[in-house]
C-alpha positions in Angstrom: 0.0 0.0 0.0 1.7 3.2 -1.1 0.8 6.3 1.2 0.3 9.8 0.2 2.1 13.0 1.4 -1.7 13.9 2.3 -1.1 11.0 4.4 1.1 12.7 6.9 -0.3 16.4 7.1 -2.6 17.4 9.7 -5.9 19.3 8.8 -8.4 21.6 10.5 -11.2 22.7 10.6 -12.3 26.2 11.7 -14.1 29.3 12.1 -13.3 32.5 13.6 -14.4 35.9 14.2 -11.7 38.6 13.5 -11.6 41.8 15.4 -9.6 45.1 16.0 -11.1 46.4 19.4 -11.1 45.3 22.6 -14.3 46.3 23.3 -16.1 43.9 20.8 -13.6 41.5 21.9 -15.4 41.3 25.4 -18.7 41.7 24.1 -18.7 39.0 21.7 -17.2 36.6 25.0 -20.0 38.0 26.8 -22.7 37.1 24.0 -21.3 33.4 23.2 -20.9 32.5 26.9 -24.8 33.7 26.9 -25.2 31.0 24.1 -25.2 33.1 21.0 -24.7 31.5 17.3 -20.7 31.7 16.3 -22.0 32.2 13.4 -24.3 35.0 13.8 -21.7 37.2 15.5 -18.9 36.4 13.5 -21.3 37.9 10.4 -22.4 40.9 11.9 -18.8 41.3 13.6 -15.7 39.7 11.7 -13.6 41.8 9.8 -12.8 39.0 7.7 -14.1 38.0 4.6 -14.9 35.0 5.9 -17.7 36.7 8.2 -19.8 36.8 5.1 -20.2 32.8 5.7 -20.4 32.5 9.7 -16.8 32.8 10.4 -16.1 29.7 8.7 -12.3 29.2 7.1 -12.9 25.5 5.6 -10.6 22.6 5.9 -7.1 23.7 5.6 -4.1 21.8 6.3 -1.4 22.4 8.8 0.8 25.4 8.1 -1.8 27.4 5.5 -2.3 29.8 8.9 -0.3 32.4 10.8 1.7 30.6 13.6 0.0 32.1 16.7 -3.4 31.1 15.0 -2.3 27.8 14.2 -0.5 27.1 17.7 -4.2 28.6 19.5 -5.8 25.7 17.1 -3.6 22.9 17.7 -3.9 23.3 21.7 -7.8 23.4 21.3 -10.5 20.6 21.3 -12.9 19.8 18.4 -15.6 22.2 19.7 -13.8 24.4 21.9 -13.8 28.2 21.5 -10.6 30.0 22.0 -10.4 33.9 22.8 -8.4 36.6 22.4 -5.8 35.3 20.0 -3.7 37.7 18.8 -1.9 37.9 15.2 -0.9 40.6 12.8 -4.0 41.1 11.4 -6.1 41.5 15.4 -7.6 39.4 17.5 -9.0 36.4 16.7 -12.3 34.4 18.3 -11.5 30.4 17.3 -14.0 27.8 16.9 -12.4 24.4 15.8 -14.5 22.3 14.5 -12.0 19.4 13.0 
């Protein structure tokens, strides 16, 4: 049986919301913790592109990301939301889903 190189890399599967302030940073906590949709505040929030679609980045495969993103998502449970990480483009609000 012959493997593939796909074989060997890891892939995720995320979402995030994408922020510059602070202030929506601790709102948006406030509003999930509450049990609002990921999805919902990562449209009407995210200054990413991928707000548009509920936050949500695809499957990508290890190394396509910034390293402080990717580090935040390799420490983090399928499920789990991680806040407050913090890259070059602002703060991110991580959802892993894979």
């Amino acid at each position: 049986m012959q493997t593939k190189r796909e074989d060997y890399i890891k892939y995720y599967r995320a979402k995030h919301i994408l922020l510059t302030d602070q202030d929506d940073l601790e709102y948006i906590i406030e509003k999930l913790k509450e049990g609002s949709s990921f999805e919902a505040l990562a449209k009407e929030f995210s200054e990413c592109d991928s707000g548009k679609k509920g936050g949500n980045l695809g499957k990508f495969p290890s190394g396509s990301m910034l390293p402080e993103f990717e580090r935040a998502l390799s420490k983090m449970s399928i499920g789990e939301i991680k806040y407050g990480v913090k890259t070059k483009f602002g703060i991110h609000i991580i959802l892993r889903e894979e």
